[in-house]
C-alpha positions in Angstrom: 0.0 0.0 0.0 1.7 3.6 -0.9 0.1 6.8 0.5 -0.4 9.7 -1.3 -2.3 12.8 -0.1 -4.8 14.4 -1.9 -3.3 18.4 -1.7 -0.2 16.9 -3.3 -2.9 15.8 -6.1 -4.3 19.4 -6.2 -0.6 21.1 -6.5 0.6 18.9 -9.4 -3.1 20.0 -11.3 -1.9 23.7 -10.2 1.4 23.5 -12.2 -0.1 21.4 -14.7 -2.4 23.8 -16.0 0.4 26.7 -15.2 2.9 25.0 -17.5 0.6 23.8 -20.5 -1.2 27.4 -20.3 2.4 28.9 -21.6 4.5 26.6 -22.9 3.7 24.2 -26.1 5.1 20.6 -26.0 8.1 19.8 -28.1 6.4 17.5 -30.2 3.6 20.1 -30.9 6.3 22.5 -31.9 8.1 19.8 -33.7 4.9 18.6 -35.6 4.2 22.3 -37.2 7.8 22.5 -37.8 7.6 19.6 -40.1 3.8 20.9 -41.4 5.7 23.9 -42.4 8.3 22.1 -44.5 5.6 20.3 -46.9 2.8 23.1 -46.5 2.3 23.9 -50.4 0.2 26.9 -49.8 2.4 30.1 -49.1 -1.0 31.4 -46.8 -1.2 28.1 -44.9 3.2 28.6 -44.7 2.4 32.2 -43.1 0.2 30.8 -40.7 2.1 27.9 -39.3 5.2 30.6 -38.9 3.0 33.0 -36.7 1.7 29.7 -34.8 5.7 28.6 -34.0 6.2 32.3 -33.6 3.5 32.5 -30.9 4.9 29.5 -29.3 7.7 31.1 -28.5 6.9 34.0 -27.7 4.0 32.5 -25.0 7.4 30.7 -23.2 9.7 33.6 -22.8 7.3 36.3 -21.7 4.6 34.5 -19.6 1.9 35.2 -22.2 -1.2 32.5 -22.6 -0.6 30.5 -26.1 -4.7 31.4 -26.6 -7.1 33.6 -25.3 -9.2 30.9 -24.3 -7.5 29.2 -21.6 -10.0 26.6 -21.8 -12.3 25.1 -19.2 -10.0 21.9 -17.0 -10.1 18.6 -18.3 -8.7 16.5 -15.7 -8.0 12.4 -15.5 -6.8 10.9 -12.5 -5.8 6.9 -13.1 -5.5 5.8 -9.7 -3.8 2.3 -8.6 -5.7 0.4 -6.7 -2.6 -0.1 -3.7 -2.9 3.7 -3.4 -4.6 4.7 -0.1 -5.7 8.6 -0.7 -5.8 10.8 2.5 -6.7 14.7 3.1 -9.4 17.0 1.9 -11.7 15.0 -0.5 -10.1 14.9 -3.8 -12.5 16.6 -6.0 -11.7 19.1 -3.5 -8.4 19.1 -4.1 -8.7 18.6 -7.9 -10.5 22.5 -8.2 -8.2 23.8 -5.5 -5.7 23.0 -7.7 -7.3 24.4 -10.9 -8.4 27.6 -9.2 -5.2 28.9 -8.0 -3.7 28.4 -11.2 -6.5 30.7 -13.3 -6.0 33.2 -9.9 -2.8 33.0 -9.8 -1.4 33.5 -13.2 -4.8 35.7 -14.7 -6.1 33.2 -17.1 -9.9 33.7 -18.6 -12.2 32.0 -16.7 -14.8 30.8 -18.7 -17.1 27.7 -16.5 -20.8 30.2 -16.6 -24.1 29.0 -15.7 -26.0 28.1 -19.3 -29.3 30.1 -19.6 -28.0 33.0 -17.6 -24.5 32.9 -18.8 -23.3 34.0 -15.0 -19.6 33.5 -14.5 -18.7 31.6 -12.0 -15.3 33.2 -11.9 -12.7 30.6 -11.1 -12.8 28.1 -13.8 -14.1 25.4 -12.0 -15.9 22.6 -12.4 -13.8 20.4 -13.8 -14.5 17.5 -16.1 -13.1 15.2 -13.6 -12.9 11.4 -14.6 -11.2 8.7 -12.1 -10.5 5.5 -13.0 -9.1 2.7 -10.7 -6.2 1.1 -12.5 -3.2 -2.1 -11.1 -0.6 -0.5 -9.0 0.6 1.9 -6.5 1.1 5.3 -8.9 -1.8 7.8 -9.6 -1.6 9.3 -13.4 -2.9 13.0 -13.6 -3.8 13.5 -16.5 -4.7 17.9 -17.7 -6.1 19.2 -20.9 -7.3 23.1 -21.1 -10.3 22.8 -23.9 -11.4 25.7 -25.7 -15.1 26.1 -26.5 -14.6 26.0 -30.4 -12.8 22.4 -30.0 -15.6 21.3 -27.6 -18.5 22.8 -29.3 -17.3 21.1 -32.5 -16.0 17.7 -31.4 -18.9 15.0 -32.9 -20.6 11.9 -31.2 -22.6 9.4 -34.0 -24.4 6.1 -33.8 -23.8 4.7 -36.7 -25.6 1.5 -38.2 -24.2 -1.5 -36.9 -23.8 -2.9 -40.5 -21.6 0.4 -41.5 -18.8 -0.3 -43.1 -14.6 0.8 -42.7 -15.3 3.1 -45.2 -18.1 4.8 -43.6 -16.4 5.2 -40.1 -13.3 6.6 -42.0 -15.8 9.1 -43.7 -17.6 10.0 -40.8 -14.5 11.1 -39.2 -13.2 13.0 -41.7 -16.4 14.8 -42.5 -16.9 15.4 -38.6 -13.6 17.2 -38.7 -13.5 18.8 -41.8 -16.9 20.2 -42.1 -15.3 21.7 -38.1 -13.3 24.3 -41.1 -11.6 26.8 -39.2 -14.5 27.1 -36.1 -11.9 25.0 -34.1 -8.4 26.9 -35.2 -7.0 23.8 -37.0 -4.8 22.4 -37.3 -6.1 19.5 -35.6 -5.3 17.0 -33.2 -8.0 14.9 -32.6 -8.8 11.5 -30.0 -11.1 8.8 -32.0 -13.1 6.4 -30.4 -14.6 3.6 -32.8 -16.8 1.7 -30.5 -17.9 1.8 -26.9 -21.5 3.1 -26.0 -23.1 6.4 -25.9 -21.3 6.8 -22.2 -18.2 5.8 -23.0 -17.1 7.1 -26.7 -16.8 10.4 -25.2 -14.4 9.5 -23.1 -12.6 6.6 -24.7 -12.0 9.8 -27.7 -10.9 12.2 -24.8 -8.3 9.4 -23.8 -7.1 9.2 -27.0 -6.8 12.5 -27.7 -4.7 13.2 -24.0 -2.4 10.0 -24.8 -1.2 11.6 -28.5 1.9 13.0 -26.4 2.9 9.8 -25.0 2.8 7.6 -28.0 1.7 4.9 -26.0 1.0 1.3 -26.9 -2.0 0.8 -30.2 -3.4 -2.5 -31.8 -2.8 -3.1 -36.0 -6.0 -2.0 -36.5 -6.0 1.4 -34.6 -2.9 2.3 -36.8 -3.9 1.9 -40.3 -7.4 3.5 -38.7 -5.4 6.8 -37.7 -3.3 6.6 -40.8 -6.4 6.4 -43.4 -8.2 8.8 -41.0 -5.0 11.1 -41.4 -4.0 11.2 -45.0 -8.2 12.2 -46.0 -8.3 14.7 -43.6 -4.8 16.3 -45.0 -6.8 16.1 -48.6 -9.5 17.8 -47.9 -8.0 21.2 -48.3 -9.2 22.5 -45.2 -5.9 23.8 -44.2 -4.4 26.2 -41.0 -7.2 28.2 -40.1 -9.5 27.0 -42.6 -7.9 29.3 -45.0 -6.7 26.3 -47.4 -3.5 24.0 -47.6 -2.5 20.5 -47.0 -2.3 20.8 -43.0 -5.3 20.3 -41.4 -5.1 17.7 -38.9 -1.0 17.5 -37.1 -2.3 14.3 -35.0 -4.5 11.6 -34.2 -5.0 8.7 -32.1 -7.6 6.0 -32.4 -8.9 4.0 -29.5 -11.2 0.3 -31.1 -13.3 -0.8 -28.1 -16.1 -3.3 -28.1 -19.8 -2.0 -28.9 -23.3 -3.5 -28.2 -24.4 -5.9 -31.3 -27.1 -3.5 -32.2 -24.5 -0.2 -32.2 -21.6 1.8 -33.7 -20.7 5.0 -31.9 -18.0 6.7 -33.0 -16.8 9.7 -30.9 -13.7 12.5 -32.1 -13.0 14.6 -30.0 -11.2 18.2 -31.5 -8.5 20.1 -30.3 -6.2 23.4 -31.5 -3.1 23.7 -32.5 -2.5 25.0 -28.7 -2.9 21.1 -27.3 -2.4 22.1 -24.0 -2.2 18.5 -22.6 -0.2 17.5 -19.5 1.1 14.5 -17.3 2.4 13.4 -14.1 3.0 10.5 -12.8 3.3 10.4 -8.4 
């Protein structure tokens, strides 16, 4: 048994969401870097400059990589020989992500629906816990802005569809997004599941694009056809045409009811403001 206490949980989310709210990963970086070199359209070449030229300049003077600083999607894998003790940890989960908006001035944006009343600390969280073998807890961050969320897609297709037709549906999912979601694209593809679990199974996907962890023979060629159609589509950065639409993808194949085929993708910016930390 290994314990861990939960406001030790709440500071790593705090410099989580400090870090990723500034500075872009290397791979992100390195990604429109190598967009850059085979972008054919000189606009779509300007724009991926001023996206690596933003980078930068978020890291050396403290300046947010977007104005939307996203609402805090959080993902805490917890083994199942860790004993937790402290405040409750959903608690210490929007401790955390409150005294990083406070302390470093980032947008707040959580507001009630109907009345659109801020709430004015960027919390709730999307908080997901999952019991997993071990004694190490994963926390896992993702700022989302509201034009990847509002136009990430959820679809249950026939259960008879084809290959082809999940491939299709992706593409036009995330193409038809154009430039509402600031491409170009990374994007978390669940093929499978149920109406509950797509969502999330997508949102996994999506947050484990950084680690380039473990995928079956089938998930590959998926994200590869998935891939190369979206790149022909034309879309291009910031919807203003070119060959770079989508920098990254992941796809997660789960098992689906007999009578169903969701498929879930789930959008984000060029500024994948994704983290991880293992305790």
């Amino acid at each position: 048994m290994r314990l861990l206490f939960t406001q030790n949980v709440g500071d790593e989310i705090r410099d989580l969401f400090l870090t990723t709210a500034f500075v872009l990963p290397s791979k992100v970086k390195n990604d429109l870097a190598e967009a850059l070199k085979n972008e054919p359209s000189p606009l779509g070449r300007t724009i991926l400059e001023r996206l690596l030229l933003n980078s930068d300049l978020s890291g050396k003077n403290f300046l947010p990589l977007c104005q939307d600083t996203g609402l805090a999607q959080v993902r805490l894998e917890i083994g199942q020989e860790v004993v937790l003790a402290g405040p409750p940890l959903a608690q210490a989960v929007e401790d955390g992500i409150r005294s990083a908006y406070q302390a470093a001035f980032l947008r707040k944006s959580t507001c009630w629906p109907i009345s659109r009343l801020n709430l004015g600390d960027n919390t709730p969280a999307s908080l997901e816990t999952v019991i997993v073998p071990g004694e190490k807890l994963v926390i896992r961050t993702l700022a989302k802005g509201g034009g990847c969320d509002n136009r990430s897609h959820f679809q249950s297709l026939p259960p008879t569809s084809s290959r082809e037709t999940v491939v299709q549906t992706v593409v036009e999912a995330i193409s038809q997004a154009g430039p509402d979601a600031c491409p170009p694209y990374y994007a978390g593809i669940a093929i499978g599941g149920s109406f509950e679990s797509a969502p999330r199974l997508a949102r996994l996907a999506l947050m484990e694009i950084l680690d380039e962890g473990e995928t079956t023979e089938e998930e590959e060629h998926f994200a590869l056809d998935i891939f190369k159609a979206i790149n022909a589509t034309g879309v291009g950065p910031m919807g203003m045409g070119g060959r770079t639409t989508i920098l990254g993808l992941k796809v997660k194949v789960h098992p689906s009811h007999l009578a169903s085929l969701p498929v879930a993708v789930y959008l984000c910016c060029h500024s994948f403001r994704c983290g991880r930390v293992e305790l």
